[in-house]
Rosetta silent file (secondary structure, phi, psi, omega in degrees, C-alpha in Angstrom):
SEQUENCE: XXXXXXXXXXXXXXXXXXXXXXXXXXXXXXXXXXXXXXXXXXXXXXXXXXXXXXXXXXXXXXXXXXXXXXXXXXXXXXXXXXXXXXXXXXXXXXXXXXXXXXXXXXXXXXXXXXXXXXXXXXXXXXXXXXXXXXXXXXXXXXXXXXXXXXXXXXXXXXXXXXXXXXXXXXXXXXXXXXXXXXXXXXXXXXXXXXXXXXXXXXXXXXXXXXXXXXXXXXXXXXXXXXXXXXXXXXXXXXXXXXXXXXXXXXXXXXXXXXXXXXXXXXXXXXXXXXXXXXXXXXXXXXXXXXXXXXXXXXXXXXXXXXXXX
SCORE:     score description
SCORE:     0.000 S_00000001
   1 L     0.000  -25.594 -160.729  -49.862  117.975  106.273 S_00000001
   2 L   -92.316  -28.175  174.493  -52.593  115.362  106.599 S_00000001
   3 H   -74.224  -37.122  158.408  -51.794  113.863  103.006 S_00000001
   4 H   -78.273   14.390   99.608  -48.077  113.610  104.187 S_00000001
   5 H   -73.743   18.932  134.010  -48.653  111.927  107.014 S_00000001
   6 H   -90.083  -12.748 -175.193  -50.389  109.329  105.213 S_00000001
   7 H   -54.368  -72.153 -147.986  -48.025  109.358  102.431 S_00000001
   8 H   -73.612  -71.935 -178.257  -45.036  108.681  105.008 S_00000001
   9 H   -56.606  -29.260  173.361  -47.207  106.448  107.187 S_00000001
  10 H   -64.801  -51.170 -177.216  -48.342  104.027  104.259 S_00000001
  11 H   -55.309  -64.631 -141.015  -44.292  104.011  102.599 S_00000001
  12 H   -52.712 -103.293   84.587  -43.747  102.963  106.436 S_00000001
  13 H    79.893  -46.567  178.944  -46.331  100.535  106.721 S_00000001
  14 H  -126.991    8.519  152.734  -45.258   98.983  103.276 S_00000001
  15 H  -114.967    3.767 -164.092  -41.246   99.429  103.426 S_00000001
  16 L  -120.622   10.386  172.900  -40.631   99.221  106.793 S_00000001
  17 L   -36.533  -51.150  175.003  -41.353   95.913  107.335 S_00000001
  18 L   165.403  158.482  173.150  -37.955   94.768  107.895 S_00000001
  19 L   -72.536  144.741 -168.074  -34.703   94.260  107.073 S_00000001
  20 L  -128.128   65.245  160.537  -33.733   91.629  104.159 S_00000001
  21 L  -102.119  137.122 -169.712  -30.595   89.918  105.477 S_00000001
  22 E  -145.803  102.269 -139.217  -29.472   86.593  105.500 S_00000001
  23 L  -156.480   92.508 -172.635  -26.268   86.138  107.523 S_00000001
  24 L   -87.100  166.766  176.611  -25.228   82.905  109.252 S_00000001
  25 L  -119.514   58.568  169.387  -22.628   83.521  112.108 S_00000001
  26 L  -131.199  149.939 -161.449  -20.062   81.634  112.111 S_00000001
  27 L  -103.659  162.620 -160.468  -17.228   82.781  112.469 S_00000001
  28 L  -125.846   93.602 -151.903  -13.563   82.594  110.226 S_00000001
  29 L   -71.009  163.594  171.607  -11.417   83.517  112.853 S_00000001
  30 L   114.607  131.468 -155.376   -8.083   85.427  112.378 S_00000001
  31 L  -140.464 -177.167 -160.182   -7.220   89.228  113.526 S_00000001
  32 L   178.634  117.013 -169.251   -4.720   92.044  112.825 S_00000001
  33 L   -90.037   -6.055 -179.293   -4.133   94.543  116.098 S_00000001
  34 L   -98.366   -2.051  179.611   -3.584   97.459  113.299 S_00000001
  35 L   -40.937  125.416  169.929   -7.786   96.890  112.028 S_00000001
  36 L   -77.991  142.857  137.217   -9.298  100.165  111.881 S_00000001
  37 L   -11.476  130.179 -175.696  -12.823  100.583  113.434 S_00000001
  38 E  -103.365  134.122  153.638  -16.071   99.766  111.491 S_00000001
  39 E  -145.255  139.241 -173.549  -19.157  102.077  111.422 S_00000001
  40 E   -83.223  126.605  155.639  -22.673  100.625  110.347 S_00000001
  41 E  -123.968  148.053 -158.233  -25.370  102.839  109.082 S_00000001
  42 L  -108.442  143.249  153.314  -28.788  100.639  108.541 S_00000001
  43 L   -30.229  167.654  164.892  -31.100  100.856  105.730 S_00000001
  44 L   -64.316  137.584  164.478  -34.647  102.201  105.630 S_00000001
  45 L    75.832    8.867  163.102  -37.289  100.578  108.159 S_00000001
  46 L  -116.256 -154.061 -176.014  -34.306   99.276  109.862 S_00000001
  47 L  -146.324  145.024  158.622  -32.354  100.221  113.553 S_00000001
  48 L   -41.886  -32.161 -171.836  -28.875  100.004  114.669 S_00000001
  49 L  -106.951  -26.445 -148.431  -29.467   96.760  117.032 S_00000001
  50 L   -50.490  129.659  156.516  -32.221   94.876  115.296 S_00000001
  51 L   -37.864  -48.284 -164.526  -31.013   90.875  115.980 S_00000001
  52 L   -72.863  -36.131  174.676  -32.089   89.910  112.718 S_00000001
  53 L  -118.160 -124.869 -157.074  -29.755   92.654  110.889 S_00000001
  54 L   -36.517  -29.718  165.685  -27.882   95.023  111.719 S_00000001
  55 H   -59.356  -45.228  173.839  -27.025   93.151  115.563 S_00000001
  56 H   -46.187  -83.490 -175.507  -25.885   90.331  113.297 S_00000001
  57 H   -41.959  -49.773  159.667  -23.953   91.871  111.318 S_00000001
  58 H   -23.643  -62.039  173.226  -22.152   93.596  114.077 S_00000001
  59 H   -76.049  -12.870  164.163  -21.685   90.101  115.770 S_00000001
  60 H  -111.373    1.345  167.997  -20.134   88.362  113.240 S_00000001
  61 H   -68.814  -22.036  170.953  -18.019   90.962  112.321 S_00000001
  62 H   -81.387  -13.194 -177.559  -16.547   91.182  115.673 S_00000001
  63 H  -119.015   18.401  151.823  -16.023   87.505  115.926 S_00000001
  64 L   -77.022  -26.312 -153.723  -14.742   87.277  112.258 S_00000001
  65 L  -140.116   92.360  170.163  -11.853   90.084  112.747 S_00000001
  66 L   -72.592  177.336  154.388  -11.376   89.582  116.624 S_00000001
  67 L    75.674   -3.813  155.274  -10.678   92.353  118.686 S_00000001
  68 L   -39.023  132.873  153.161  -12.399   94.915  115.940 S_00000001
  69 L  -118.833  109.988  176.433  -14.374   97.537  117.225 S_00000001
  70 E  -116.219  155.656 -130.769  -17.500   98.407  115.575 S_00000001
  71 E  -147.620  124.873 -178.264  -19.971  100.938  116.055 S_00000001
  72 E  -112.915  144.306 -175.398  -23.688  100.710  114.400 S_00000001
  73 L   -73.799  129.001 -172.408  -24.971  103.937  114.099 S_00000001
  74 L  -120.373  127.844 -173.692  -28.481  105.071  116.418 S_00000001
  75 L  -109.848  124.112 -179.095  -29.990  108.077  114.737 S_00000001
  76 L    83.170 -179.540 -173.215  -32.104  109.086  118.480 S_00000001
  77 L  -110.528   21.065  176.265  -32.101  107.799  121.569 S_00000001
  78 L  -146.605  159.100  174.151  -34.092  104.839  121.530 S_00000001
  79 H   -63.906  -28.742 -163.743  -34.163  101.777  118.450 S_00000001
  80 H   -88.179  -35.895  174.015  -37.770  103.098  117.656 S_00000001
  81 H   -74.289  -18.884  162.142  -36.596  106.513  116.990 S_00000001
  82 H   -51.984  -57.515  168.215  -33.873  105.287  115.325 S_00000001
  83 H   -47.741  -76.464 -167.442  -36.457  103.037  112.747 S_00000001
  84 H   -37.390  -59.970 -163.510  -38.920  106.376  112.583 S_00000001
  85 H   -65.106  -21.487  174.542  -35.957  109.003  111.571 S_00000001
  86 H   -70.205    7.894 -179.202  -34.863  106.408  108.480 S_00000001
  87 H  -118.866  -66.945 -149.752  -38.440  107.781  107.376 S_00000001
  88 H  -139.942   32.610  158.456  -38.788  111.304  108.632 S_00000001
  89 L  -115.552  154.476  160.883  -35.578  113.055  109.795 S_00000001
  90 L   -14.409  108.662  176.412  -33.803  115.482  108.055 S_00000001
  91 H   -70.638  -29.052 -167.590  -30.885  113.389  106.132 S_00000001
  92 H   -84.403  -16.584  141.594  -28.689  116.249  106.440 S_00000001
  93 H   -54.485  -74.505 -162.798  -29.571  116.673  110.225 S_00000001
  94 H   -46.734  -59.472  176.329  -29.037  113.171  110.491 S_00000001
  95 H   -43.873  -52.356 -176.301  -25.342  113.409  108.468 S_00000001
  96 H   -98.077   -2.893  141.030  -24.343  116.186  111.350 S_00000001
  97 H   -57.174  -21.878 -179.659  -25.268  114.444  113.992 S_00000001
  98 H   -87.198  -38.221 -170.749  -23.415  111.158  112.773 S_00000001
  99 H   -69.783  -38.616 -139.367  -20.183  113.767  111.791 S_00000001
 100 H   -96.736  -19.924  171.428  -20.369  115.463  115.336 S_00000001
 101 H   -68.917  -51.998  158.204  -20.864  111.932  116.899 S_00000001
 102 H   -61.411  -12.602 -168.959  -17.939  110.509  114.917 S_00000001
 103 H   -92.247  -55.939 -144.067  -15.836  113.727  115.715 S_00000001
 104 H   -89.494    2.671  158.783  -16.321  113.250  119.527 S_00000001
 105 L   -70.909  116.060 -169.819  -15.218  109.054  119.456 S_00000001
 106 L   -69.535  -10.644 -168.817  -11.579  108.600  120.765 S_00000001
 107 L   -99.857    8.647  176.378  -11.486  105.225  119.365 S_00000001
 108 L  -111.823    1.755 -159.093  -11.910  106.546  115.503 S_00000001
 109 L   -82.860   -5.400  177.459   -9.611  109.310  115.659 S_00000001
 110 L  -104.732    1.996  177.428   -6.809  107.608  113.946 S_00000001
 111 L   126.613 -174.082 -143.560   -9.162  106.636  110.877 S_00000001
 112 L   153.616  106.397  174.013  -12.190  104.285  110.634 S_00000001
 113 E   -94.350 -160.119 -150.659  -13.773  102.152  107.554 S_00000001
 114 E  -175.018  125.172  175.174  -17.587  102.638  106.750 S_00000001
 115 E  -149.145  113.157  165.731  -20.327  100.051  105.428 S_00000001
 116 E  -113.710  166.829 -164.741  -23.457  101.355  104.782 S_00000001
 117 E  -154.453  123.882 -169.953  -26.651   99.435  103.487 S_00000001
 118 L    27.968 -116.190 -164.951  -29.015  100.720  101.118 S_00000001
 119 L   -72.534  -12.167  149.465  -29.440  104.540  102.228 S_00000001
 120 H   -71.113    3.406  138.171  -26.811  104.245  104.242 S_00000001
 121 H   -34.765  -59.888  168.889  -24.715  103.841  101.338 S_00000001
 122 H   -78.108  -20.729 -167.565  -25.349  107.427  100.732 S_00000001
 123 H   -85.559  -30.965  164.893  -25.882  108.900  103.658 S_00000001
 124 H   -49.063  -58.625  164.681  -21.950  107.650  104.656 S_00000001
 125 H   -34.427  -88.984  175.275  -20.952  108.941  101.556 S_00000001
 126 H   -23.894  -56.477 -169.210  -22.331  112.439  102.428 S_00000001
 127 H   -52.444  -49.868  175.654  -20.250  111.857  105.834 S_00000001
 128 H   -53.896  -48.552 -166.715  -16.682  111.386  103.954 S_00000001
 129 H   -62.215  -26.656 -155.176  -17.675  114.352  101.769 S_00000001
 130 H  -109.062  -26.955  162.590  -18.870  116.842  104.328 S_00000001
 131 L  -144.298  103.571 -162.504  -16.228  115.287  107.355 S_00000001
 132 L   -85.973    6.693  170.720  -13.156  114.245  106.892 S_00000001
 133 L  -124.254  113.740   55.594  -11.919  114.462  110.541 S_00000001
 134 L  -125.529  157.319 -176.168  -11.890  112.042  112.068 S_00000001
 135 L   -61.638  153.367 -174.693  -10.725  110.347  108.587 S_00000001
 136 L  -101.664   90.689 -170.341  -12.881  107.825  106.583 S_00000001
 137 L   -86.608  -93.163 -172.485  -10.336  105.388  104.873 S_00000001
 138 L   -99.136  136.453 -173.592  -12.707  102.602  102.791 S_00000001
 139 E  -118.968  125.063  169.832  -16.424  103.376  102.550 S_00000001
 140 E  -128.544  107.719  159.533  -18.407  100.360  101.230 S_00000001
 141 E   -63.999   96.950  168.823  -21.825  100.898   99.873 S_00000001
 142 E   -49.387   86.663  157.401  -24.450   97.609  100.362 S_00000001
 143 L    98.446    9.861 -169.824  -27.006   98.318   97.983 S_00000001
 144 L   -50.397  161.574 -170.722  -26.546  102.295   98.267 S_00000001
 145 L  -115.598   69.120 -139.690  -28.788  104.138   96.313 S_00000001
 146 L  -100.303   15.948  154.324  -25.966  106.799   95.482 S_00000001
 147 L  -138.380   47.794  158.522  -27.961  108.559   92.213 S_00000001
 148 L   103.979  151.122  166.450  -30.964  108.105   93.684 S_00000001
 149 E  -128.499  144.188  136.526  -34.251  106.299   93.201 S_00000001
 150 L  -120.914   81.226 -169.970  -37.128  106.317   90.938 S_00000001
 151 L   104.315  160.661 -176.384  -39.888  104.268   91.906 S_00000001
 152 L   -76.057   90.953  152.309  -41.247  101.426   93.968 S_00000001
 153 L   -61.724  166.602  162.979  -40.876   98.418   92.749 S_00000001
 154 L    51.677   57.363 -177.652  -41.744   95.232   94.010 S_00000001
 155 L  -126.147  110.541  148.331  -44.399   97.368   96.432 S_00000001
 156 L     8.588   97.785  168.428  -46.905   95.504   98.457 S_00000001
 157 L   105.618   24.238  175.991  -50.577   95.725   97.123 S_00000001
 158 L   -50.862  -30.871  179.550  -49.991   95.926   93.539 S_00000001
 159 L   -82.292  -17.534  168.274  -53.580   95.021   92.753 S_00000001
 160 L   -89.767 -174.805 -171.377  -54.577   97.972   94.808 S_00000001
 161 L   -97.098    7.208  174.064  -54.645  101.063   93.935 S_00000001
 162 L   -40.548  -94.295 -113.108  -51.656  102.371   97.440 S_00000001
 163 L   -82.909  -57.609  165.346  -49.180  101.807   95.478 S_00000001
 164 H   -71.102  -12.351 -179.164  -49.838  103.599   92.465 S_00000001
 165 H   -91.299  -28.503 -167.630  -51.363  106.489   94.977 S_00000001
 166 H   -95.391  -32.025  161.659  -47.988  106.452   96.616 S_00000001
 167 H   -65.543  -46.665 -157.832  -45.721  107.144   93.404 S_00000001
 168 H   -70.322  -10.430 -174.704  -48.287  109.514   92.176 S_00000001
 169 H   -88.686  -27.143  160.369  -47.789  111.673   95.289 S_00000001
 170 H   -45.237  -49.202  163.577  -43.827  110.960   94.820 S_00000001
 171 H   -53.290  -67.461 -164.821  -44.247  112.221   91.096 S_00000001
 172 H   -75.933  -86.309 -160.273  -46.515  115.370   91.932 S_00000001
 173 H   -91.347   28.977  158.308  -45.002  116.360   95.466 S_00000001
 174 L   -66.641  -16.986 -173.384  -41.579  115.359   96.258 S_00000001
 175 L  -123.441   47.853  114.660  -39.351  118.518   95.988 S_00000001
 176 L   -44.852  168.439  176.250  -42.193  120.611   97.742 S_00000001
 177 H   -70.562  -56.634  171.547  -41.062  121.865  100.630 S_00000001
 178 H   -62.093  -44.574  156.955  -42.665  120.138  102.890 S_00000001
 179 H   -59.603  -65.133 -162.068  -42.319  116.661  101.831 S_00000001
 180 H   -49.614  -50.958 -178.116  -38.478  117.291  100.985 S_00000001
 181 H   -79.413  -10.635 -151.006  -38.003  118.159  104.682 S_00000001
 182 H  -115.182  -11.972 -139.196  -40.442  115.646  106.423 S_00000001
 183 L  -160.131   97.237  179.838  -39.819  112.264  104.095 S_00000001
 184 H   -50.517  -38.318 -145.328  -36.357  110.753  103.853 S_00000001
 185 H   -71.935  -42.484 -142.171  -37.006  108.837  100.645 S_00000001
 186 H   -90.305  -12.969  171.733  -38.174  112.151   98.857 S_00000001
 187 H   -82.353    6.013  163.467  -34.515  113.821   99.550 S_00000001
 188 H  -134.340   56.976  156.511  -33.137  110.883   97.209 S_00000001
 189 E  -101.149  131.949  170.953  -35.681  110.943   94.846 S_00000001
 190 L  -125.119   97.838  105.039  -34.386  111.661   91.397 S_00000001
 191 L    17.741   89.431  159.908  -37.090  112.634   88.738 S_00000001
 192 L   -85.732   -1.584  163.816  -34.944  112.056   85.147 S_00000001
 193 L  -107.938  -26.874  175.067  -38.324  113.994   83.641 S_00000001
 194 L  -102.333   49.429 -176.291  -38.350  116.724   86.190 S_00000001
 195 H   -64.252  -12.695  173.433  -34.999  117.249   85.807 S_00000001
 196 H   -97.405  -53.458  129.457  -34.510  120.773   86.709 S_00000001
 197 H    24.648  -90.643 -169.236  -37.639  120.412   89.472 S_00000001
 198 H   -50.774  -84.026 -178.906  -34.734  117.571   91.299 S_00000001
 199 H   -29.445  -49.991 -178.105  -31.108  120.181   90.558 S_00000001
 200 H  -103.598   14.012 -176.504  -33.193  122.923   92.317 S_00000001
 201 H  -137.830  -54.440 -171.641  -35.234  121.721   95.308 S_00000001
 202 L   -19.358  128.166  165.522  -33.697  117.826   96.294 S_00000001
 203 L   -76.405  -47.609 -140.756  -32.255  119.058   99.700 S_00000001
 204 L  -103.805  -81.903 -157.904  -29.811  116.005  100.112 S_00000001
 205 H   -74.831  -61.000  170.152  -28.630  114.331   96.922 S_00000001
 206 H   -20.980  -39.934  178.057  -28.442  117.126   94.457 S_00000001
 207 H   -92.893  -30.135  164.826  -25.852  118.802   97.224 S_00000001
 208 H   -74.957  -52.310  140.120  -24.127  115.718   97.592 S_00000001
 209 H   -37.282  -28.421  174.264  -24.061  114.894   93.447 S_00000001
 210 H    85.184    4.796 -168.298  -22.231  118.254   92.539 S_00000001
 211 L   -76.644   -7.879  176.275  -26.062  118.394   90.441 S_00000001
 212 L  -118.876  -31.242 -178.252  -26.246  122.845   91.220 S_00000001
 213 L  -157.007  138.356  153.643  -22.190  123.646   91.764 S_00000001
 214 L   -52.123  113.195  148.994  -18.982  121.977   92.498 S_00000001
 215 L   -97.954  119.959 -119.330  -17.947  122.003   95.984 S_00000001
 216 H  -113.975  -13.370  172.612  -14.478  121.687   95.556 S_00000001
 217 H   -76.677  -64.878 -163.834  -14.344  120.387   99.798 S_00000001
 218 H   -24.838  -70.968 -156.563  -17.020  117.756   98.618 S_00000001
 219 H   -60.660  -53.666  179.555  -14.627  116.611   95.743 S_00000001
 220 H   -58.987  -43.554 -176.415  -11.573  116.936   97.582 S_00000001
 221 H   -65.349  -26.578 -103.931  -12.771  115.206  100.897 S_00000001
 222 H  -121.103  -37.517  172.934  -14.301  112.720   99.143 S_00000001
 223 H   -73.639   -7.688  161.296  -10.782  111.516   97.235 S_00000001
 224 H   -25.230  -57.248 -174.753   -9.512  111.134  100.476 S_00000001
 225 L   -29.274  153.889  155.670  -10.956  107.531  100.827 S_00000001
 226 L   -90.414  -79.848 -176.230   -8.269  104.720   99.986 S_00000001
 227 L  -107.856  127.367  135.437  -11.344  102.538   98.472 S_00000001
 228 E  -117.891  146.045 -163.342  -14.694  103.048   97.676 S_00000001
 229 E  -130.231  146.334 -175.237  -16.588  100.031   96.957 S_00000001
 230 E  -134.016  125.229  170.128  -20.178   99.728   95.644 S_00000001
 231 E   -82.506  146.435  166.253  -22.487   96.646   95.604 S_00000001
 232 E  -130.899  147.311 -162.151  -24.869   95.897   93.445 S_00000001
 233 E  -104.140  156.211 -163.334  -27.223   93.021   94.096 S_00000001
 234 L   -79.017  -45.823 -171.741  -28.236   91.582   90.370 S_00000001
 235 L  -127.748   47.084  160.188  -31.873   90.758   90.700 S_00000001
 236 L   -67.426  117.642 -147.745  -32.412   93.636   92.763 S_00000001
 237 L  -121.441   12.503  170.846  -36.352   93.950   92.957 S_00000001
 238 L   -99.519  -30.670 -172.359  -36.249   96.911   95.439 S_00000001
 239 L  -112.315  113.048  175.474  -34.079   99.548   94.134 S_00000001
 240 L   -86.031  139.169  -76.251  -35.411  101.411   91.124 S_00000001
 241 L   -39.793  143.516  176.968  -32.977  101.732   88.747 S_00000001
 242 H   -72.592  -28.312  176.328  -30.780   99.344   90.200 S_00000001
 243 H   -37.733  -34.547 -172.432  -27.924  100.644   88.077 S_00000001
 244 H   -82.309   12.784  160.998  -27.665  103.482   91.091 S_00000001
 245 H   -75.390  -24.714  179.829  -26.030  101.244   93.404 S_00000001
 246 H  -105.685   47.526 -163.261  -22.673  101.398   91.191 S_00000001
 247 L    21.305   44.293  153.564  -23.991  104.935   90.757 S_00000001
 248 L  -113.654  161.222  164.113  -25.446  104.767   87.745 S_00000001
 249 E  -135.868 -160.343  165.673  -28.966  105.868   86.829 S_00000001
 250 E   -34.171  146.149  139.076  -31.526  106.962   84.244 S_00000001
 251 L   -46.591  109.376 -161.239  -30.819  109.011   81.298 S_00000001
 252 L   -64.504  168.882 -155.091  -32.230  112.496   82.160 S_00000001
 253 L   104.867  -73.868  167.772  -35.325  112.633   79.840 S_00000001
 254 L  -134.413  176.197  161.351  -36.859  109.882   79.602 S_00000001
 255 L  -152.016   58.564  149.844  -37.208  106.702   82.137 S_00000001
 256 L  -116.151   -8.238 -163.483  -36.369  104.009   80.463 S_00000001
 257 L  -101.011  131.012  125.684  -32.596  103.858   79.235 S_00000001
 258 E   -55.076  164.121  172.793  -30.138  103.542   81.870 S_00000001
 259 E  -161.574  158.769 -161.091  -26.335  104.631   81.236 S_00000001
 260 L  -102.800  141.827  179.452  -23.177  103.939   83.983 S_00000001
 261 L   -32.701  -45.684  151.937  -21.478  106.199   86.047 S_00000001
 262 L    -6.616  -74.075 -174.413  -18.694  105.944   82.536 S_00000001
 263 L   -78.934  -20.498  162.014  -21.226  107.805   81.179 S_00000001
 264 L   -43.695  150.876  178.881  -22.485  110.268   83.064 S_00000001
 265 H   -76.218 -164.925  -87.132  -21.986  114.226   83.003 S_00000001
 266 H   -46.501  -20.873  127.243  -20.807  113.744   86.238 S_00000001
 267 H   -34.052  -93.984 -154.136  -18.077  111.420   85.293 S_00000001
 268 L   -48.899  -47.306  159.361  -17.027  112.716   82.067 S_00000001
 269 L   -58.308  -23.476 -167.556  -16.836  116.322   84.319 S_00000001
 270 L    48.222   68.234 -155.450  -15.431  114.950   87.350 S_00000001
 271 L   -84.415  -25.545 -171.445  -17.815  116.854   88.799 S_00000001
 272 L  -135.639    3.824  148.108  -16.879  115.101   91.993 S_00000001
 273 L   126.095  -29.576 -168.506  -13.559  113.338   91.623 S_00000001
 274 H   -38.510  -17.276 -170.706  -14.658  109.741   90.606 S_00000001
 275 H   -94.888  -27.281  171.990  -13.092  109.877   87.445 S_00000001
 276 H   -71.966  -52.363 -166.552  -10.055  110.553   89.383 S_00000001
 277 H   -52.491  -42.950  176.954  -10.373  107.878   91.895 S_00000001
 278 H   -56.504  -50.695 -154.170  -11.400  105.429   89.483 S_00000001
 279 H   -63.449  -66.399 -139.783   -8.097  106.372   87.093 S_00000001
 280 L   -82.123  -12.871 -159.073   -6.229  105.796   90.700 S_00000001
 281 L    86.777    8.458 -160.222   -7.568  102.372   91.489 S_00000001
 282 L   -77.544  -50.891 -155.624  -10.081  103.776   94.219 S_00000001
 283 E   -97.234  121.979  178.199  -13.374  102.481   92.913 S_00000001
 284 E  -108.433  138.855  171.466  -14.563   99.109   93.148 S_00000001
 285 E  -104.551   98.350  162.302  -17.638   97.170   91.697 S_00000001
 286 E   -92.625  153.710  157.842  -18.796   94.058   93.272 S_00000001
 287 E  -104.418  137.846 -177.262  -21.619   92.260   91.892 S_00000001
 288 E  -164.440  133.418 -166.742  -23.437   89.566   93.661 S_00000001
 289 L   -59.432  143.196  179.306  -26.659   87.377   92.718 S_00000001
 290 L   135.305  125.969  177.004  -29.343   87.618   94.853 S_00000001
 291 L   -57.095 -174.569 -147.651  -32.743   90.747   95.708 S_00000001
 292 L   -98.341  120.320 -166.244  -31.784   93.560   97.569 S_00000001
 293 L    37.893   36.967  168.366  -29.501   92.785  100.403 S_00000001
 294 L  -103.057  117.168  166.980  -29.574   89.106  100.334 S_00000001
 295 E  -177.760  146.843 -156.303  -26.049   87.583  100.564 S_00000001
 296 L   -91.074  155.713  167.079  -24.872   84.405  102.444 S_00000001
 297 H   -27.047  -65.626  169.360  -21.712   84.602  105.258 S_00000001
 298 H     5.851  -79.462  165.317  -19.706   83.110  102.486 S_00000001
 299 H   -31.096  -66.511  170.525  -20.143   86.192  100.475 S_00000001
 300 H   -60.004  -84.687 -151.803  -19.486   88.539  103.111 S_00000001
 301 H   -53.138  -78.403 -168.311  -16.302   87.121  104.271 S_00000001
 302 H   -65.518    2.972 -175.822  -15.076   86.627  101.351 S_00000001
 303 H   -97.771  -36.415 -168.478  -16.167   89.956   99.229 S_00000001
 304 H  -135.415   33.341  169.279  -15.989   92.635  101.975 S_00000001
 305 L  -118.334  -23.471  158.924  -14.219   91.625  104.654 S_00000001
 306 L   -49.244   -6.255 -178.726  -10.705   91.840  103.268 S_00000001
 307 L  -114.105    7.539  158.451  -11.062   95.356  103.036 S_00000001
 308 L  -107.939  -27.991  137.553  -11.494   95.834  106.715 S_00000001
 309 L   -56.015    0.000    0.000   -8.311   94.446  107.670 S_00000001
């Protein structure tokens, strides 16, 4: 217990710095009374309110698309417990409190689009998949990590030895028991050398990937969506392989070759509908220049905010 809570306080300590948004606010005015509701879920080491992020975004979204109502998610009952649990709650606690919180809003009950940013990319996802009332129309994943991560890039202290202490305990212990429940990061860790290791112990993304059985609600809720859309930031120097923002990753095996969601056994199976959705028009890929979550108003308005009217 004492090496996991240094594990968990050091990723803190050197990912939790802050959110890496850059969002002027002014706003490009013009509204539509039929706009479904927006709900935010914030990144690691971030909060529902922070001013700097997620409060931003929030505010210009309400005074781009007036009379919107959007709803940033608070995992607890304060912003600091909110920050702590994007480290060390449960995600799938976390998922049914956000379904049973979305179930009991009066102002979603007719449908509701969804932008999540970098594990909230996935963790949203899980929400369409596991609850589809009240419905989820377009889900758009900022930087989601939605096969996963494997390793820290770009990590503080490179000349020390933290960094390399903090993958090797990521390597050695992540689908223990203990870490898997205590350490968000380590329920979307994906291992493409420990691949059966990842299929049988990952609490979160393995059951959300379709990686031990098809759940045939998962697949079905999941084609509900009208759009899903996935970002990928280009010269992303945070998210290891970056490829798993349009959900691609690693090549099980080894960990150097990437290959695209196209290619995947989880594609080519439709292990989870994507292959339909794409075939349907469902799935979208933007690309946009720029590290890990860096993108000007511009951007936004003009990439993702058409899909929220």
């Amino acid at each position: 217990m004492h090496n996991l809570f240094k594990m968990t306080t050091l990723l803190s300590l050197l990912l939790g710095a802050g959110p890496l948004l850059l969002l002027a606010l002014n706003p490009v005015h013009g509204s539509d009374n039929a706009t479904l509701p927006l709900v935010l879920w914030h990144g690691m080491g971030d909060s529902c309110c922070n001013p700097l992020s997620m409060g931003s975004i929030k505010k210009m979204v309400e005074e781009t698309i007036p009379g919107i109502d959007v709803l940033s998610l608070m995992i607890g009952k304060t912003v600091i417990q909110d920050t702590e649990n994007g480290f060390f709650m449960d995600v799938n606690e976390q998922v049914s409190m956000v379904c049973s919180q979305l179930a009991q809003d009066p102002k979603l009950k007719d449908g509701y689009n969804a932008m999540g940013f970098s594990q909230g990319g996935q963790f949203l996802r899980a929400v369409a998949q596991r609850c589809p009332s009240p419905p989820m129309k377009t889900l758009i994943s900022v930087g989601g990590q939605q096969q996963g991560v494997y390793g820290l890039p770009k990590c503080p202290g490179e000349s020390s030895h933290i960094c390399d202490w903090i993958r090797k305990k990521l390597n050695s212990g992540a689908y223990t028991d203990i870490v898997q429940k205590h350490l968000v990061q380590a329920q979307y860790w994906h291992d493409p050398l420990n691949d059966d290791l990842y299929k049988k112990h990952s609490l979160f993304l393995a059951d959300i990937n379709q990686e031990r059985v098809v759940n045939e609600t998962y697949k079905k809720n999941l084609q509900l969506l009208d759009k899903f859309v996935m970002v990928k930031f280009l010269q992303d120097s945070v998210v290891d392989p970056a490829d798993t923002e349009w959900f691609g990753f690693l090549k099980t095996g080894q960990a150097k070759e990437t290959e695209t969601l196209q290619e995947s056994v989880l594609y080519k199976e439709d292990r989870l509908g994507l292959a339909a959705m794409d075939a349907a028009g469902k799935l979208d890929f933007l690309g946009t220049e720029g590290d890990h979550l860096q993108f000007t108003r511009e951007w936004f308005n003009a990439k993702l905010v058409p899909y929220l009217r």
